[in-house]
N, C-alpha and C positions, 0 to 999 in steps of 0.2 A: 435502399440507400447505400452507398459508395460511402466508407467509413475510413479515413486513416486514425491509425493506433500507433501512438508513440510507445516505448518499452512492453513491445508485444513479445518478446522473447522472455519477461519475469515471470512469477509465480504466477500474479495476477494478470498478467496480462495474455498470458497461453487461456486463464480462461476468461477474461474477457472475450480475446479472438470467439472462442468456442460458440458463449452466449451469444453473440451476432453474427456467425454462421447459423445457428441454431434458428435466430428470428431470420433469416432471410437475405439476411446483409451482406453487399459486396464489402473483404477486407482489403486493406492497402497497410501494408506492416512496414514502415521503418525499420530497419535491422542493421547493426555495426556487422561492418566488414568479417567475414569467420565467425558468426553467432548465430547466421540461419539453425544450425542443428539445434539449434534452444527452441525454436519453434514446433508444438506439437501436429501442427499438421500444415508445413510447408505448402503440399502439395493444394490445399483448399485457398491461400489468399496470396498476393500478386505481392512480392516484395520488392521493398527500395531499400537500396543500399544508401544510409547517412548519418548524420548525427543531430540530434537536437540543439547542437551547439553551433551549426549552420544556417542560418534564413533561407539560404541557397537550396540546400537539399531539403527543407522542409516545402520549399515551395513547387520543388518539384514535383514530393509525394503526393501534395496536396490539389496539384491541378488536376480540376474533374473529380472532387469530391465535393460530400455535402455535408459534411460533420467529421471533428476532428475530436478522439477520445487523448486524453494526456494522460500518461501513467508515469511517468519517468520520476524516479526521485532517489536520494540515495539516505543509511541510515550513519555513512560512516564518512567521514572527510578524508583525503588523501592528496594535502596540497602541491605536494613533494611530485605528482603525477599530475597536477591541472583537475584533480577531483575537490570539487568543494562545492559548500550547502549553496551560496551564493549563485554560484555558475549554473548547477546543477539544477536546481530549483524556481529561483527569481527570475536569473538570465534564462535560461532554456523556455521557463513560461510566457517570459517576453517576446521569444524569437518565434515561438508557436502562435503568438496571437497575431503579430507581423506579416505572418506568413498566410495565416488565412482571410486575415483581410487583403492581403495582395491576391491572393487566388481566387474570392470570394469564396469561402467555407463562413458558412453562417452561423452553426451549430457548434457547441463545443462543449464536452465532460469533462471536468479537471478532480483527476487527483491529490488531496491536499491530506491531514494526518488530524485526528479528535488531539485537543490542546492546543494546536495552531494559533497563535496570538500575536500580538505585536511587542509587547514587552515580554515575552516567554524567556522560560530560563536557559534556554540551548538556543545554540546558532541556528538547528534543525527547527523549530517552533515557530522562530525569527521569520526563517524565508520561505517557510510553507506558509506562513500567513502574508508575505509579499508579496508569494506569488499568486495568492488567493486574492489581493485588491486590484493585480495588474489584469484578472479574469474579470471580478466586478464591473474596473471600469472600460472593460473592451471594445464596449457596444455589440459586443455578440451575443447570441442566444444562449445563455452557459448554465452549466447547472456545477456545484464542488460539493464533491462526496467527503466528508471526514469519518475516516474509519479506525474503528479500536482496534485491536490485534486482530489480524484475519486469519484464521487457522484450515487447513485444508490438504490434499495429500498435493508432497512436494514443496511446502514452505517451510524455509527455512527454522522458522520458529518451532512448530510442532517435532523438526524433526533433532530440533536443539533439545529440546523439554523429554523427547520420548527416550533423547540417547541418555540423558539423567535421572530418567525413571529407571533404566537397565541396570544403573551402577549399583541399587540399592539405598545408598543415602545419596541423599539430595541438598545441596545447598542453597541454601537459601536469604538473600542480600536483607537483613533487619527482620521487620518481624513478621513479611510475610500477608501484613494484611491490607496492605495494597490495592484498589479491587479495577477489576476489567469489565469488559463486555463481550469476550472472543467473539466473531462471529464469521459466519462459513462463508468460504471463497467463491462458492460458486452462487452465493444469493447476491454477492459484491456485484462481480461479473454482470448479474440478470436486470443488476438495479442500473449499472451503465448503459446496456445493451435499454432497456426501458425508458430511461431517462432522453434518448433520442425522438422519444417518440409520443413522449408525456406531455401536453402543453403546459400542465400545471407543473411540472419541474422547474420548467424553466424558469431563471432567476432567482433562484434556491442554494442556499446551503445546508445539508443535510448531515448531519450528524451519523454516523453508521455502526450498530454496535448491536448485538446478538441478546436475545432475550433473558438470559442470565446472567444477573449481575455476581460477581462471585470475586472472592480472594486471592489471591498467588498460591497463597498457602490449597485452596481449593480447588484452583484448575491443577496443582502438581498431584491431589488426593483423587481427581476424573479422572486424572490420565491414567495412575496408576493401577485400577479400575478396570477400566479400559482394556489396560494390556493383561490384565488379571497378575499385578505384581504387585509386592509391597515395601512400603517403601520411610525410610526412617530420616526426617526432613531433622537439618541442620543449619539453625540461623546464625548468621553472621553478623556480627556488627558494621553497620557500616560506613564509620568513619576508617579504621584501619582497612579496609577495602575499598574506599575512595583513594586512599593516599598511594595504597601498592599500584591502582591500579593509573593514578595521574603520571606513574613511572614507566609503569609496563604497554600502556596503551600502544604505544611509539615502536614496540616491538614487533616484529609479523607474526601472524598468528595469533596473536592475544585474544582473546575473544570480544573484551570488552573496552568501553571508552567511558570516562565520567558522565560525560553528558549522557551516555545510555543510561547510565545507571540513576540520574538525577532524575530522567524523564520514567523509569519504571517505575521508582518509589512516587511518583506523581499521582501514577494508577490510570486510568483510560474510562470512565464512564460518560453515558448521555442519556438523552430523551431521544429513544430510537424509533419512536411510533410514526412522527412524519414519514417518515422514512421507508416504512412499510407500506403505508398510509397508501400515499402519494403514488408511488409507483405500482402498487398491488400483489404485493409480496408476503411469502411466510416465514412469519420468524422459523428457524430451526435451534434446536436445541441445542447446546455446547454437546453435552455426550452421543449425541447421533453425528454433530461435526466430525468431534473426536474418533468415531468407530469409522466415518467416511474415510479421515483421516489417514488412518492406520490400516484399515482390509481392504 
């Protein structure tokens, strides 16, 4: 099967690529202008140059394919540069489905986020679940993955969490108990790359999230573990950390924006068994992610 893959140059989606090279599959990668070197193995899948934000180029990459994986999505707005949840998200989802009904691409994975809803509390919530109704009603073959944190080596997150596990204390937003589902990148990856091929996927939304359900406060006690360090967690409250940081957001560099912080304290769990179910998968444990992670 002839695959194009939007945001093949992210975390996830270098192993996406991998897992459908792995099954057999010809790639077609979308790639912005000067980002090929984000791709971990150029040499293996046929690149187009464009953008999500084109019908144009998307219909290019897409003629003489059979399925179309969507990864594109972002976790930070930057209106000030034409980045926003709307654009990025809705519109881009929109333009992708556009496009493969003008090509005829039949087949489509979309990725969307665990919490996704229509009344959610962040703009990010908002149009992951827009762009999850404009996939519903596409008439395409589609399957949308919702995934809890995805941890695995080279994401951003694991490698946010490991560099505060080095400092010795750890800060941490309230009280820490939070709870997640982490679950590893590359079962993500196996579940896309499968979901092409699954009939029972099809017309599914699946929830995606790693067989231990655990705390904030618990995944920073893994990690440190993990790295064989230890480490002295420090809660913050956090109303006076919302307010610094409704100030500082706007700054460059900042780390953080409110609505991140509104959506952690949320926490991320599901019922992930479909999900393994379905596509024929094994769970992996958070501290074997974790050790995948890091060695």
């Amino acid at each position: 099967m002839k695959v194009f893959v939007t945001g093949s140059t992210g975390f996830v989606g270098n192993h996406v690529v991998q897992a459908l090279l792995d099954r057999g599959h010809q790639v077609r990668a979308l790639v912005r202008q000067r980002s090929e070197f984000k791709l971990k193995r150029p040499e293996d899948v046929e690149i187009i140059y464009g953008s999500v934000t084109s019908t144009a180029d998307l219909m290019q990459g897409m003629q003489g394919c059979d399925a179309v994986i969507h990864l594109v999505g972002i976790i930070r707005a930057l209106p000030s540069k034409g980045v926003t949840f709307e654009r990025l998200h809705t519109e881009a989802t929109a333009n992708v489905i556009a496009a493969a009904k003008e090509t005829g691409v039949s087949k489509m994975v979309h990725m969307s986020a665990l919490g996704a809803r229509e009344n959610g509390p962040t703009p990010y919530f908002r149009t992951k679940f827009a762009a999850e109704e404009l996939v519903r009603q596409s008439g395409l073959h589609y399957t949308i993955f919702r995934p809890s944190l995805i941890f695995g080596r080279g994401g951003e997150a694991i490698k946010m969490f490991a560099g505060m596990v080095r400092t010795f204390v750890v800060p941490i937003i309230g009280d820490g108990n939070y709870r997640f589902q982490p679950v590893n990148v590359t079962t993500v990856a196996q579940g896309f790359a499968r979901a092409l091929e699954v009939e029972t996927a099809q017309g599914r939304t699946l929830d995606v999230g790693g067989p231990d359900t655990i705390t904030f406060n618990e995944v920073m006690d893994a990690l440190a573990r993990v790295m064989g360090k230890t480490i002295v967690k420090i809660h913050m409250p956090v109303f006076p950390i919302k307010a610094a940081t409704s100030v500082l957001e706007y700054f460059p560099g900042y780390p953080l924006t409110t609505d991140q912080i509104t959506m952690l304290l949320e926490g991320s769990t599901c019922d992930e068994k479909p999900f393994y179910e379905i596509l024929g998968l094994t769970p992996v444990s958070l501290e074997q992610t974790l050790r995948e992670a890091l060695w």
